[in-house]
C-alpha positions, 0 to 999 in steps of 0.5 A, a space after each residue: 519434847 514428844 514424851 512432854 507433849 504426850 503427858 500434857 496431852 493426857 494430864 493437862 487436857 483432862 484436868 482441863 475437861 474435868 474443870 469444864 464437864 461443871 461449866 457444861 452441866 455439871 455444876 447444874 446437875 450437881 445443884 440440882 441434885 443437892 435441891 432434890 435431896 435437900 443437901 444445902 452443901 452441893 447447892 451451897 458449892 454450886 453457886 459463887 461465895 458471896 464476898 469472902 470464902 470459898 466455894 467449889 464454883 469459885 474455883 472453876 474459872 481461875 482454874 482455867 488460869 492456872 491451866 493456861 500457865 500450864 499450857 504456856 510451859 509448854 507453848 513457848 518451848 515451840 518458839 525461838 523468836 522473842 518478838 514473834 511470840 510476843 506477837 502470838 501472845 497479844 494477838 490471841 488476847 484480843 481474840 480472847 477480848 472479843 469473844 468475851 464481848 460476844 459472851 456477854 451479850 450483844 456487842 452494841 460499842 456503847 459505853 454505857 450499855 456494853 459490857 467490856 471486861 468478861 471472863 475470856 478476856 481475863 484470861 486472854 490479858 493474863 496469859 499475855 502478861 505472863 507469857 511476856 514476863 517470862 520471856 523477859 524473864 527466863 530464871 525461875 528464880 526471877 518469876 518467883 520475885 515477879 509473882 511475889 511483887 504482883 502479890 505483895 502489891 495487889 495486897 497493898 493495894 487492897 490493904 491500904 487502899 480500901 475497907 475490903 467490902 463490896 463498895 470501899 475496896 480498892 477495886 471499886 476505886 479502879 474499877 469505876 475510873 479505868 473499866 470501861 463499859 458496864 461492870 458485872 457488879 454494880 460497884 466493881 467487876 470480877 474481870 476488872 485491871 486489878 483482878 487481872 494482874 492476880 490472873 497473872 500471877 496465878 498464870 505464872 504459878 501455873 506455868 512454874 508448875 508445869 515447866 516440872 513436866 520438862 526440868 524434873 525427870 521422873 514422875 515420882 519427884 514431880 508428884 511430890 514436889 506438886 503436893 507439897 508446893 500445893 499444900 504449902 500455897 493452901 497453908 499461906 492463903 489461911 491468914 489471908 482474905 479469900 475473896 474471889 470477886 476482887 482475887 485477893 491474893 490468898 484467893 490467888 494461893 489457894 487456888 494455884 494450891 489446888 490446882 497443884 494438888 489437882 495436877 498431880 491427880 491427874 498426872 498420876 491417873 493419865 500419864 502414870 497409871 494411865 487409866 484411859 477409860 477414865 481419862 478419855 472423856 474429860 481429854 475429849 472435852 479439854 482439847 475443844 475447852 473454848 469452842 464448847 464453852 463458847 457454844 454453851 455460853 453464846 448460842 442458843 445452845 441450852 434452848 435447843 437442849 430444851 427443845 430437843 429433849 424436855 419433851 420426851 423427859 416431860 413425858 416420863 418423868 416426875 416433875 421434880 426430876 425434869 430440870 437436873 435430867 435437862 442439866 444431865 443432857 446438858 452435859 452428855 450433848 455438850 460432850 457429844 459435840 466434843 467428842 465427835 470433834 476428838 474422834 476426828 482430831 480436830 481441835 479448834 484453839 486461839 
């Protein structure tokens, strides 16, 4: 268990940080960067598709689903009672819920003021579910008919039950009858019941994947199996709608594609190859992942980057170059937070 532990801790930590590095000043950066140089690509990537496709910035929360089955592999093998662990699992969900309430905005227990879904709580009720499943669940071969069920249904639903447009699919049915509270769009919302049972299937994709770290002896067989599982889940999302607002289930495939082509990357650079210097920085970010998140996201955080450095940047840069020099020290201070934290081993989860 130790030698498990220790490739998650290198691999898992830092595709996780890697993700987050474009939530803390990355993405903005890279937005920024696109402007000034008049590429419309990195700003076309930087922002979300607006109904069917896939950009880059699509990928970087249901990436963290992913993540999560990942960990989960991981987690339940720590614990040898069913109920006590079904405990933990729901417990850490309605953290997730109310932290998501503080992220959105003030909490004000006003239905028609409030908004209710939010991403952390996606991935909080995600993770519960899935965790639930495969402890009731423990052939992988089960899991298998679990995820396909949720996807054969989801797209059922999404088939028959809707025009699959922005205000006569299926989730605009859902959304508006059984979300409570605001929705993020106006006639559905992203983090909706629909679109967090796709979050369990991708959750269970991801704990699939990395139950490999464990079952598959040799780096060699798991690399392979990654890339080909990967590419073989990009190849079934290509007849599919890809629809990140309402995860279709081709936006499920091709996302737990990637991030299983993203996981042999890592796992070849930080537990193979080993490359510390490399890794490092994004493992200092992917163990404090949702204190930072939190703190960039529900705080005054940006403002205080402002006010600490616009001044100076103001002062001895050209205009134009201010706002992506704000994004980089965006970032750099973010990861500061989190690397002083890593230094001193401590690590603030759920």
């Amino acid at each position: 268990m130790s030698a498990i532990c220790e490739q998650r801790a290198g691999s898992v930590d830092a595709m996780r940080g890697f993700v987050m590095f474009f939530i803390i000043g990355l993405g903005s950066l890279l937005w920024h960067v696109g402007y000034l140089t008049d590429s419309p690509y990195w700003q076309e990537q930087m922002i979300h598709a607006k109904w069917e496709g896939l950009h880059l910035y699509d990928l970087i929360f249901p990436l963290f689903v992913y993540i999560s089955g990942i960990s989960m592999s991981f987690s339940l093998k720590k614990t040898s009672s069913k109920g006590h662990t079904l405990l933990r699992l729901w417990r850490r969900a309605l953290v997730l819920i109310m932290l998501g309430w503080l992220v959105n905005g003030p909490i004000v227990w006003d239905l028609q003021q409030m908004r209710y879904a939010s991403v952390l709580g996606l991935i909080g009720l995600s993770g519960a579910l899935a965790g639930s499943l495969v402890l009731f669940v423990r052939n992988t071969w089960g899991q298998f008919v679990c995820i396909l069920l949720l996807l054969v249904g989801i797209a059922a639903a999404q088939y028959w039950g809707g025009d699959m447009t922005p205000t006569g699919c299926v989730n605009v049915y859902i959304d508006s009858r059984y979300c409570p509270g605001q929705l993020y769009k106006k006639y559905y919302d992203p983090e909706g019941p629909l679109c967090i049972l796709s979050a369990t299937a991708l959750n269970l994709l991801g704990y699939l994947s990395g139950s490999l770290f464990g079952s598959i002896p040799g780096a060699p067989k798991r690399l392979t199996i990654w890339l080909t599982a990967g590419t073989l889940l990009i190849c079934a999302a290509l007849p599919l709608p890809v629809i990140k607002n309402i995860w279709t289930p081709g936006f499920v495939l091709v996302t737990a594609g990637i991030g299983a082509i993203l996981l042999a990357l890592f796992h070849l650079l930080c537990d193979v190859w080993k490359l510390p210097v490399w890794s490092a920085p994004m493992q200092a970010v992917g163990r404090n992942a949702l204190f930072i998140y939190i703190v960039t996201a529900a705080t005054g955080f940006s403002d205080f980057n402002v006010r600490l450095f616009a001044g100076t940047l103001r002062l001895i840069l050209p205009s134009a170059y201010v706002s992506p020099a704000l994004s980089a020290t965006h970032l750099l201070l973010a990861w500061g937070i989190c690397y002083f934290l890593h230094r001193r081993k401590l690590y603030i989860r759920v």
